[in-house]
C-alpha positions in Angstrom: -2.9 -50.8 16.7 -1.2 -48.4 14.6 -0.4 -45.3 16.6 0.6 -42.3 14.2 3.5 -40.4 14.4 4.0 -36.5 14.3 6.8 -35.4 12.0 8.1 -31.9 13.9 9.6 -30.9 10.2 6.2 -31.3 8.7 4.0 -29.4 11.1 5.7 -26.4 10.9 4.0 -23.6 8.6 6.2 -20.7 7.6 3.2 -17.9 7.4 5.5 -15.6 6.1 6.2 -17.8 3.2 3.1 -18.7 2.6 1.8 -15.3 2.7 4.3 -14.1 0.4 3.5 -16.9 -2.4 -0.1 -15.7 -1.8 0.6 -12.4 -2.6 2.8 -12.9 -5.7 0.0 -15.6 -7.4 -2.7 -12.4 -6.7 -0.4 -10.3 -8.4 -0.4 -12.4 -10.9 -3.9 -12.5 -10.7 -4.4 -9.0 -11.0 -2.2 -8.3 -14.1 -5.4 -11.0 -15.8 -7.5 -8.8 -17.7 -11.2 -8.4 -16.3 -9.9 -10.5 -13.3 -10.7 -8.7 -10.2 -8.2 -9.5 -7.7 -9.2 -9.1 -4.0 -6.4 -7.8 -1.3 -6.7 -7.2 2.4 -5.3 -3.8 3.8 -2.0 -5.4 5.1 -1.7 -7.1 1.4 -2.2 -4.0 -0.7 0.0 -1.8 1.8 3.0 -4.8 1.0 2.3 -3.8 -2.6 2.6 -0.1 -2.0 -1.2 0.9 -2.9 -0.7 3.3 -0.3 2.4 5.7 -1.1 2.1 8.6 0.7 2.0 11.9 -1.6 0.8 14.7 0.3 2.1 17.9 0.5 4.0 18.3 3.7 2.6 20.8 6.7 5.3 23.1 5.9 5.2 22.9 2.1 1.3 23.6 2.6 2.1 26.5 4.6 4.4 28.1 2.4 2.1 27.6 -0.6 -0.5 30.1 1.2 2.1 32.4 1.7 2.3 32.5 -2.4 -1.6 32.8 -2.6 -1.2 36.0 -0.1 1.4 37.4 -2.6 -0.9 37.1 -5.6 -3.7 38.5 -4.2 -1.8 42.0 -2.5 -0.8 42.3 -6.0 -4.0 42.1 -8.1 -5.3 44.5 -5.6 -2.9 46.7 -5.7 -3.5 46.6 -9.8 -7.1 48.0 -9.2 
């Protein structure tokens, strides 16, 4: 009887790598015309779907202060 033999080398899977050629062959994908390419969050976060363009807190804050300024100065035209 033959008994097999595990090769170390061979069962290793580099999920990193794998995910990586994944991603590039959906990108791929995606740049097909009427292809609808399908990503998981992680995926589409990798590929920077999700930039982050919001105002700040304090750039929001100071934009009311510009509304308040507008508005004592129509009234102060009637």
């Amino acid at each position: 009887m033959i008994t097999p033999q595990n090769n170390p080398e061979q069962d290793i899977f580099d999920d990193a790598k794998n995910a990586d050629e994944v991603l590039k062959e959906k990108l791929a994908d995606a740049m097909t015309p009427g292809y609808q390419a399908e990503f998981d969050p992680d995926e589409a976060e990798r590929c920077g779907a999700f930039v982050e363009e919001a105002l700040s807190e304090e750039d929001a804050a100071e934009s009311v202060v510009d509304l308040d300024d507008g508005v004592a100065a129509s009234e102060q035209e009637i």
